[in-house]
C-alpha positions in Angstrom: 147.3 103.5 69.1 146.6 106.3 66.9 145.3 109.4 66.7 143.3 110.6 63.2 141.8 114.2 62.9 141.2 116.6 59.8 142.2 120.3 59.6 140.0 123.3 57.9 141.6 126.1 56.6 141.0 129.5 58.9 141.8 133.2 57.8 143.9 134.7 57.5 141.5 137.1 59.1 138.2 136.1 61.6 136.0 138.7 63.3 136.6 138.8 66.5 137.0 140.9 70.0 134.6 142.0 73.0 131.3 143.5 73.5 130.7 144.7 76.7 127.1 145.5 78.6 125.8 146.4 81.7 125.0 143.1 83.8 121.2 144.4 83.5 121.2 144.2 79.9 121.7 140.2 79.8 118.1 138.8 79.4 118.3 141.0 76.3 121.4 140.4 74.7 121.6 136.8 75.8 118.1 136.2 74.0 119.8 137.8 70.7 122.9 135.5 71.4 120.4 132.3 71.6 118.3 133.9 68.4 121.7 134.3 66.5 123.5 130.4 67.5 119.8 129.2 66.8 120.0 130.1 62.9 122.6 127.6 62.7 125.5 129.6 61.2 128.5 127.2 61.2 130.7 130.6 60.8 129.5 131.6 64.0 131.3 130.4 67.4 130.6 133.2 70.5 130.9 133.6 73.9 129.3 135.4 76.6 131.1 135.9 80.0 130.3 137.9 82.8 132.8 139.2 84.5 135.0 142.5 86.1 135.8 144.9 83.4 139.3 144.5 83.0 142.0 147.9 82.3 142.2 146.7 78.8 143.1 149.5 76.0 139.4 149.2 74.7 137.3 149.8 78.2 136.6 153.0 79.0 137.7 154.2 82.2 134.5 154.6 84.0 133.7 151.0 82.7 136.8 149.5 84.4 136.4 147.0 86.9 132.5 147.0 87.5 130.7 143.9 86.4 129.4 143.3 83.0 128.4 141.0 80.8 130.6 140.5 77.8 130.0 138.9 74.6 133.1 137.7 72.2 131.2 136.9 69.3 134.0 135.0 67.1 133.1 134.7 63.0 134.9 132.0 61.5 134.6 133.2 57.8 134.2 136.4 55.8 134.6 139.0 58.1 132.4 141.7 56.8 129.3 138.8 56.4 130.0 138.3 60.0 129.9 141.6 60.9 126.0 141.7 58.8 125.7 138.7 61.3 126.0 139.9 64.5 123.7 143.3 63.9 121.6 141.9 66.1 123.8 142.0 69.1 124.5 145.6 68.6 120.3 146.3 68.5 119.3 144.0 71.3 121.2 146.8 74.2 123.5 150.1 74.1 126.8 148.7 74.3 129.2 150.2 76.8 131.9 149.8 74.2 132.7 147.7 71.1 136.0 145.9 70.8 134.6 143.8 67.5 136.7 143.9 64.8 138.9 141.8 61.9 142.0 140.5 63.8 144.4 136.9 63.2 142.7 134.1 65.2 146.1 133.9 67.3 145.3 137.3 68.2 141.8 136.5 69.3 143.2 133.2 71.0 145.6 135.7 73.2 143.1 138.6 74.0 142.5 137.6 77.7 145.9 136.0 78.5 146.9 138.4 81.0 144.1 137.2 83.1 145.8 133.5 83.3 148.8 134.7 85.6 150.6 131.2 87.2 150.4 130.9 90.9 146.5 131.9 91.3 144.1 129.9 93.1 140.9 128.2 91.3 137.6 126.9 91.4 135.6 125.4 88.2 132.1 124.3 87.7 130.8 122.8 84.0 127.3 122.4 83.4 125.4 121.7 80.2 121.7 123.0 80.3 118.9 123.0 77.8 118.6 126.5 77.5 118.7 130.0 78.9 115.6 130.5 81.2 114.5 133.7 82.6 115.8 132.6 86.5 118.8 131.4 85.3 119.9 134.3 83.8 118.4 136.3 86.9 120.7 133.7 89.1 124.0 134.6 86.7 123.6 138.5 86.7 123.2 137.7 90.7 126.2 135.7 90.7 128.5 138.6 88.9 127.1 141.1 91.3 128.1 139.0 94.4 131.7 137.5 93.1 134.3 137.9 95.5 137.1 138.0 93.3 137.4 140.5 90.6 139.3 137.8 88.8 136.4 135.6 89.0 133.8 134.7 85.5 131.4 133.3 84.5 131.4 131.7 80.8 128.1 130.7 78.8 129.1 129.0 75.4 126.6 127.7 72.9 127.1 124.2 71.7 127.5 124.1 67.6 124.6 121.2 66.7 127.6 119.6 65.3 129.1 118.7 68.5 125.6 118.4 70.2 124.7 115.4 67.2 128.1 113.8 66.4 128.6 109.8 66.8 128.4 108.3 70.4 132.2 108.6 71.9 133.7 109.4 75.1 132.7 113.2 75.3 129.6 112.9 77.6 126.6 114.7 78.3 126.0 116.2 75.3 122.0 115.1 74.5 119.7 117.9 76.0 122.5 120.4 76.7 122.3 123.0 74.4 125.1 125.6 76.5 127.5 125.4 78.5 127.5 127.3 81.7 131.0 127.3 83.7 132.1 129.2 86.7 135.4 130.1 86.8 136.4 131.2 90.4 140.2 133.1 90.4 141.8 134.4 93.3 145.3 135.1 95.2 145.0 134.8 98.7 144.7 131.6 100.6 143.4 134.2 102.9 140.2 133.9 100.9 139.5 130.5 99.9 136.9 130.3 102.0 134.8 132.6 100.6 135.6 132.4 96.9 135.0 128.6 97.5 131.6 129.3 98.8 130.7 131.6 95.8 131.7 128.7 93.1 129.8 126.2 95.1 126.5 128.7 95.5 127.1 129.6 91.9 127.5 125.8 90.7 124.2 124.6 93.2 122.0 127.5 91.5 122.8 126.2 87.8 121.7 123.1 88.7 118.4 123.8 89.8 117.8 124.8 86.1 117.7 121.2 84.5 121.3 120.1 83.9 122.2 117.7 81.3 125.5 116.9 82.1 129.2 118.3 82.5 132.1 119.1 80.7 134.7 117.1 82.7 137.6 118.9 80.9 136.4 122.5 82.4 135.7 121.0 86.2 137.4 119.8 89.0 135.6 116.7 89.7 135.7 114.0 92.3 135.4 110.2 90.9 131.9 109.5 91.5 131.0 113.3 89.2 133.0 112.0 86.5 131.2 108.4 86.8 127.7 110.1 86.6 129.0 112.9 83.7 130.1 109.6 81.9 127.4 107.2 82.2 127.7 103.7 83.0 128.5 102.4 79.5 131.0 104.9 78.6 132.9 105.0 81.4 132.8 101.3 81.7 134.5 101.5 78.2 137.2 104.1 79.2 138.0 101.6 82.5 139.2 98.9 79.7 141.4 101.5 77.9 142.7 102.4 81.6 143.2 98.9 82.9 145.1 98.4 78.9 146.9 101.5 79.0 147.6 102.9 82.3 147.0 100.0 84.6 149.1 101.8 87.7 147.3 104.9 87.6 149.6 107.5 86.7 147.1 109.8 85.1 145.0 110.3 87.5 145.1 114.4 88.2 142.5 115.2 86.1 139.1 113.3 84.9 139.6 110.4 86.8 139.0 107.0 85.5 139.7 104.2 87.9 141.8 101.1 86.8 
C-alpha cells in the first residue's frame, strides 16, 4: 500500500491572526465572511469561531474573557493582496481589536496552542450545512452566550469548492455542505460533565435543525451507526473490505469506527 500526495510551496510569509467582534456583530461579519469565500479566492482559507476572549497579548483587557466572535482570516499568498482582500471584514462591524498581520504559517499554526492543555475533558460535534441562515446564526450567538465552559468554541469553516467538487473517495458528506459548523466543548472538572455535555448536545441538536449534509468524522466523536450514515452505504461498504484486508482484528477502532 501506498500513499501519493503533492506539496505547494507556502511563504515564507501568509497573512494571518484574529479579528475579534462582539457576539451581536455576527449576522454582519459572517455575511461578509460568506460574500468574501463566495468569490472563490483560492488564497483565501478563514475561520470564524466564537468563543471566550482569551488573555492573549492582543485582547484588550476589558475584552478578556467575554464572548465574541472571532474571525482568523488566513491568506495563503501575497500578503499585502490579502490584506486588499479582507477590507471587507474590517467594514462589515467595528472590531474590538485586530490581531491581522504578516506572520510564518508555523506561527499562525501555533497561535491558539495554549488552549490545547492535556488532561481536559471534551465534547465534539461536526456538521456540514448548506449555508449560514439567519436562525442559525441566531442559535450560534445563543450558544456562545450560554457555554458553560469558558474553554468551550464554536468553529464555522468554509469549504474551498475544491474540496466540496473533488473525485468520489472516502471523505463523506461533502455534496450540499458548503461550512462546517463544529462544537468544541472543553472543560476540567468531572464535576461538570454533566452540564458541559448538555450544552454540546443542545448545541449539536440546534445545528441540525438547519438542513445538515453530513459530518466530518475526523472532528466528532461518533458512535458506529453516525459514522455508517456520515459514510453512506457504498463507501463505507468499501472501507469494510480495506478493514476486513487490513485490520481484520479490530485494533483501530478508537476513532471513526469501521466494523470488520
Amino acid at each position: 500500500m501506498s500513499f501519493t500526495f503533492r506539496l505547494h510551496p507556502l511563504g515564507p510569509l501568509v497573512l494571518g491572526g484574529m479579528i475579534g467582534y462582539r457576539v451581536s456583530d455576527a449576522p454582519a461579519v459572517l455575511d461578509a465572511l460568506d460574500r468574501l469565500h463566495s468569490a472563490g479566492h483560492d488564497d483565501f482559507a478563514p475561520a470564524a469561531v466564537f468563543l471566550t476572549a482569551p488573555p492573549a497579548p492582543f485582547v484588550p483587557g476589558h475584552v478578556v474573557g467575554r464572548p465574541i466572535l472571532a474571525i482568523v482570516p488566513v491568506w495563503l499568498g501575497d500578503p499585502e493582496a490579502g490584506a486588499e482582500a479582507i477590507r471587507p471584514l474590517f467594514e462589515a462591524a467595528t472590531p474590538l481589536f485586530d490581531a491581522v498581520q504578516p506572520m510564518p504559517y508555523l506561527a499562525l499554526q501555533s497561535m491558539l496552542d495554549d488552549g490545547s492543555q492535556p488532561g481536559r475533558r471534551n465534547r465534539w460535534s461536526a456538521e456540514f450545512v448548506p449555508g449560514l441562515d439567519a436562525s442559525l446564526i441566531s442559535d450560534l450567538q445563543d450558544a456562545a452566550i450560554a457555554a458553560p465552559s469558558p474553554l468551550s468554541q464554536l468553529i464555522v469553516s468554509p469549504l474551498p469548492e475544491a474540496v466540496r467538487t473533488a473525485p468520489d473517495s472516502a471523505f463523506p458528506s461533502r455534496d450540499g455542505g458548503r461550512w462546517l459548523v463544529h462544537p468544541v466543548g472543553v472543560w476540567v472538572d468531572p464535576g461538570d460533565d454533566p452540564a458541559n455535555l448538555a450544552w454540546v448536545e443542545a448545541v449539536t441538536s440546534a445545528i441540525r435543525k438547519h438542513g445538515v449534509t453530513g459530518s466530518y468524522l475526523n472532528l466528532e466523536q461518533a458512535d458506529d451507526d453516525r459514522v455508517r450514515w456520515a459514510m453512506g452505504v457504498n463507501r463505507y461498504r468499501r472501507l469494510q473490505q480495506v478493514k476486513a484486508a487490513w485490520d481484520p482484528g479490530d485494533v483501530f477502532r478508537h476513532c471513526a469506527h469501521v466494523s470488520p
